[in-house]
C-alpha positions as CSV (number, residue, x, y, z in Angstrom):
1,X,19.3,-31.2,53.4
2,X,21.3,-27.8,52.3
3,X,21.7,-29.5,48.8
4,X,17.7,-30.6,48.7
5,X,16.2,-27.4,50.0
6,X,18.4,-25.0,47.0
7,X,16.8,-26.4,43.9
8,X,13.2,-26.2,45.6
9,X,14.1,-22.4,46.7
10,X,15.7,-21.6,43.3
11,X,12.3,-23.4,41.2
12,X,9.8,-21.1,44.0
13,X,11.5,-18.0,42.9
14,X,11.6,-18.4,38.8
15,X,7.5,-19.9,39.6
16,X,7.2,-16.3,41.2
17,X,9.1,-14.2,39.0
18,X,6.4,-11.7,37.1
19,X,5.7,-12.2,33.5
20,X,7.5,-8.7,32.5
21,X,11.2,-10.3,33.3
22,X,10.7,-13.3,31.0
23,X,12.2,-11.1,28.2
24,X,9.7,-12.5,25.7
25,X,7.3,-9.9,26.2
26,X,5.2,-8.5,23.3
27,X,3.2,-5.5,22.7
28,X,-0.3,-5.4,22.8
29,X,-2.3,-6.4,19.4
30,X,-3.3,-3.1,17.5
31,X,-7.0,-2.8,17.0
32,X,-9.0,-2.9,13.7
33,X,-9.2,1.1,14.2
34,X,-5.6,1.7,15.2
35,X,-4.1,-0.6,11.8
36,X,-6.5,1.6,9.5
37,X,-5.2,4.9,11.6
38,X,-1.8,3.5,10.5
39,X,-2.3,2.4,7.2
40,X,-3.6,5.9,6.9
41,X,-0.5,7.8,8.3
42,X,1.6,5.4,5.7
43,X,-0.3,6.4,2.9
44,X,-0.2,10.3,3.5
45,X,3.4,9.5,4.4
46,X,4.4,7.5,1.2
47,X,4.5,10.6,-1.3
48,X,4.1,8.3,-3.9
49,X,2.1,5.5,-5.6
50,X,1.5,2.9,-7.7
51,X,-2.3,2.3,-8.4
52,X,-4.2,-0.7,-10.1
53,X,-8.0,-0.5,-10.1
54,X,-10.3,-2.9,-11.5
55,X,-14.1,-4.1,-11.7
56,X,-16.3,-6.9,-11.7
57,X,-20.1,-7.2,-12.3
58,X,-20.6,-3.8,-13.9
59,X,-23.8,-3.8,-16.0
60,X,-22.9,-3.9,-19.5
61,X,-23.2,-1.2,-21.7
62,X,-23.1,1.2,-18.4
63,X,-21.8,4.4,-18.2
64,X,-19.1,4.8,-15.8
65,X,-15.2,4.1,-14.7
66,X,-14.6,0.2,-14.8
67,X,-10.6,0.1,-14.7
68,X,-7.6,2.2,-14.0
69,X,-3.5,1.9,-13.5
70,X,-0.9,4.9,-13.1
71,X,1.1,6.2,-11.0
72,X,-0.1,9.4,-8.3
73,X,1.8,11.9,-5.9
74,X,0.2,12.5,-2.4
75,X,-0.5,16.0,-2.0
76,X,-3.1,17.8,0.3
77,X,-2.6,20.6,-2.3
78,X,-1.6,19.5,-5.7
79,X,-2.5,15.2,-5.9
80,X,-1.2,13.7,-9.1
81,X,-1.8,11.4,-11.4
82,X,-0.8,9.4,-14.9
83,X,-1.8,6.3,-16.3
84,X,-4.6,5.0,-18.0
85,X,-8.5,5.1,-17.1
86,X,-11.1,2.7,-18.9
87,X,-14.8,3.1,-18.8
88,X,-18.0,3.7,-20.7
89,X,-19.1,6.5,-22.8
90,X,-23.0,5.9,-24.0
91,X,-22.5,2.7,-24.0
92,X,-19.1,2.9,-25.7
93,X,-16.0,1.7,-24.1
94,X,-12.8,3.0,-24.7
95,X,-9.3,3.2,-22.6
96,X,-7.9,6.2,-23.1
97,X,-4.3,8.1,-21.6
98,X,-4.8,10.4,-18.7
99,X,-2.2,13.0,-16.7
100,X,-4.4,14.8,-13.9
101,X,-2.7,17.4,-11.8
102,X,-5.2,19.1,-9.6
103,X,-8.0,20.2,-10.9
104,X,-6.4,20.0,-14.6
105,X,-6.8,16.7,-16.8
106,X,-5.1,16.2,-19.7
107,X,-6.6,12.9,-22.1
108,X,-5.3,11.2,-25.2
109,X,-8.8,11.5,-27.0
110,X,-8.7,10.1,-30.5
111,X,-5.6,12.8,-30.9
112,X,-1.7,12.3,-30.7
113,X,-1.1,14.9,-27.7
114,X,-3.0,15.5,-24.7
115,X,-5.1,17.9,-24.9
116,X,-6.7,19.4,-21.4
117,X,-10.5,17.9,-20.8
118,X,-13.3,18.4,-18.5
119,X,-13.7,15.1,-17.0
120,X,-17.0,15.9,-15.1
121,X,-18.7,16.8,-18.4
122,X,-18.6,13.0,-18.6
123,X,-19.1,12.7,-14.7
124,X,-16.1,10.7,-14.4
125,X,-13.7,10.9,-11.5
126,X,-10.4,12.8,-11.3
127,X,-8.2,10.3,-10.7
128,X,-5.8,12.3,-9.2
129,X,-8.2,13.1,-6.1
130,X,-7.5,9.6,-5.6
131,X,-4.0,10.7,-3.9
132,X,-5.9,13.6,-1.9
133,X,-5.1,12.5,1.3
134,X,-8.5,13.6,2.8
135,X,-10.5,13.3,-0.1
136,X,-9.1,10.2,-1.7
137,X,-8.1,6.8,-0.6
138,X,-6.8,7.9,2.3
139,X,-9.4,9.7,3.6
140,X,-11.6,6.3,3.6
141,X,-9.9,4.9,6.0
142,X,-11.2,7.0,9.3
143,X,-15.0,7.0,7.7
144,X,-14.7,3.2,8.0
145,X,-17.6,2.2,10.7
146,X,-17.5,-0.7,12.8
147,X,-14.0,-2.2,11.6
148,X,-13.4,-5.5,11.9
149,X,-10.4,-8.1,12.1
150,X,-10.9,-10.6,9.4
151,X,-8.5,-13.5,8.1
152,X,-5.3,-13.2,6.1
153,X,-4.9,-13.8,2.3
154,X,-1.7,-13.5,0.0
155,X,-1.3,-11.3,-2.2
156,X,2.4,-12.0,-4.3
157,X,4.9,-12.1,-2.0
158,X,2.4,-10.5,0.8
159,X,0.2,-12.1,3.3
160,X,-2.4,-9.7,4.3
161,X,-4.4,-9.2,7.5
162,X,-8.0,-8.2,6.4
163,X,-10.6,-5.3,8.1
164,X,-13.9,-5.5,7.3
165,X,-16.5,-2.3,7.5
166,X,-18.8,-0.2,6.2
167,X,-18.5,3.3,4.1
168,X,-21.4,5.8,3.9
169,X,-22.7,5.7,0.2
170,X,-22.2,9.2,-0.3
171,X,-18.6,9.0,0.5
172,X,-17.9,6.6,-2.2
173,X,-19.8,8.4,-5.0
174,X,-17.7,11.6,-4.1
175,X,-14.2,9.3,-5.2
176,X,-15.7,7.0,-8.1
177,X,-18.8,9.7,-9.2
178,X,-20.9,6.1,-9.6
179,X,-23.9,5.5,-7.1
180,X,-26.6,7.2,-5.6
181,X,-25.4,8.2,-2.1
182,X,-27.3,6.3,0.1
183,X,-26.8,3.7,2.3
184,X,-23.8,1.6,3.1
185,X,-21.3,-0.3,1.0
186,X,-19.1,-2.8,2.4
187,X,-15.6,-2.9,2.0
188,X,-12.1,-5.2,3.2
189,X,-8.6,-3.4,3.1
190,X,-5.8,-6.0,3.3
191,X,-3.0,-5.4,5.3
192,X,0.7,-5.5,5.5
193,X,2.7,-6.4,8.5
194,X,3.9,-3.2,7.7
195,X,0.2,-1.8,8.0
196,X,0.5,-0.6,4.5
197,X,-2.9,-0.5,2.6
198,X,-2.2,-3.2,-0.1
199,X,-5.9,-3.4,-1.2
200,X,-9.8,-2.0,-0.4
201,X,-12.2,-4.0,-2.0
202,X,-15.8,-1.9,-2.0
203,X,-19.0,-3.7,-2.8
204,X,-22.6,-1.7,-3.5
205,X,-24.9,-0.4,-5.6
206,X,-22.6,1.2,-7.7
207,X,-25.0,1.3,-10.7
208,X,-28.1,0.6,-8.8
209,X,-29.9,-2.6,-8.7
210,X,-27.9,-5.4,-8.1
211,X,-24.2,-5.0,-6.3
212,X,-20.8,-4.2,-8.3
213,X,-17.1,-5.1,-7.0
214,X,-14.5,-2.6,-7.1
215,X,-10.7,-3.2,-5.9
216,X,-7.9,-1.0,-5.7
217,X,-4.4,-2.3,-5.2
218,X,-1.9,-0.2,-4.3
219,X,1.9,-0.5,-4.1
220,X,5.2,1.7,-5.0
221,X,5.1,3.2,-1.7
222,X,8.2,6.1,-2.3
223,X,9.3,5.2,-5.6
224,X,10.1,7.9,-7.6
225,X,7.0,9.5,-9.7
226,X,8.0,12.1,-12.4
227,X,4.3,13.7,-13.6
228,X,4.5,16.9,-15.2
229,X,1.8,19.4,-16.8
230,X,2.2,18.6,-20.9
């Protein structure tokens, strides 16, 4: 009877035994809010970046920023930036060299050196406010209303977890200087495991009318970024 009753007592206890001393527990799923609050800290966080922006159904012919890749610091104080910005002129498009530190922009106009230009006479963007961490990318994160977990897409080597939201209007014509400021425009950041922001992808009025695409991808978290005043 002994030699019965000891495997049913033994199988009643592990039945019994709580969840918690499995050893297999796992930590609760971070919301929608709390992976953007994260992605957020990581970009702050990163010091530097590597950004790739591009653009699809732009009007043709329309003034505005359509592409950009460079390289920015992260700096509440002094953002930075150096690459290369295309857009539209009067219905001329051009790509042209750009080092933005601060306020300052430098551009590779039609001349061998930089030479230091007023980028809102052409109401284009500093792209180094881009690396502001409240005014830029970063800063989009916590305006995002009503986030949402989406599905997961690769990206390269990455498989990204999507969020889904909103952005007030006047929010995003503040970063790209396109739009009119009102409204909504929708936007999906993917995700690393890592909750690194890999990409946002905004779509709106960002010409009136009918909707445009804009995506940002960003990677180089921490790699060394040399930008200095020319």
């Amino acid at each position: 009877m002994r030699r019965r009753l000891l495997p049913a007592l033994l199988l009643a206890a592990a039945v019994a035994l709580p969840a918690g001393c499995s050893g297999e527990d796992k930590a609760p799923a971070k919301t929608p809010t709390q992976r953007l609050e994260a992605a957020r800290a990581a970009l702050e966080q990163a010091g530097s970046l590597s950004l790739d922006l591009k653009s699809t159904d732009v009007p043709a012919r329309t003034n505005g920023v359509t592409a950009a890749t460079g390289q920015g610091v992260v700096s509440p104080t002094e953002p930075k930036f150096k690459g290369t910005i295309t857009g539209t002129v009067k219905g001329v498009g051009a790509t042209v060299e750009v080092i933005a530190i601060g306020d300052e922009t430098w551009l590779k106009l039609f001349t061998p050196d930089f030479e230091p230009f007023d980028l809102s006479t052409l109401n284009a963007p500093n792209p180094a406010t881009f690396f502001d961490p409240s005014k830029g990318i970063a800063g989009l994160l916590p305006e995002t209303t009503s986030p949402t977990a989406g599905g997961q897409v690769r990206a390269g080597r990455d498989v990204l977890t999507q969020v889904t939201g909103t952005l007030p209007a006047q929010r995003v014509e503040d970063l790209f200087h396109l739009g009119e400021g009102d409204g909504t425009y929708e936007v999906t950041y993917g995700l690393t495991d890592a909750d690194q922001l890999r990409t946002a992808t905004l779509v709106g009025p960002f010409f009136g009318g009918s909707d445009s695409t804009y995506t940002l991808t960003l990677t180089g978290y921490g790699a060394p970024v040399a930008i200095d005043r020319p």
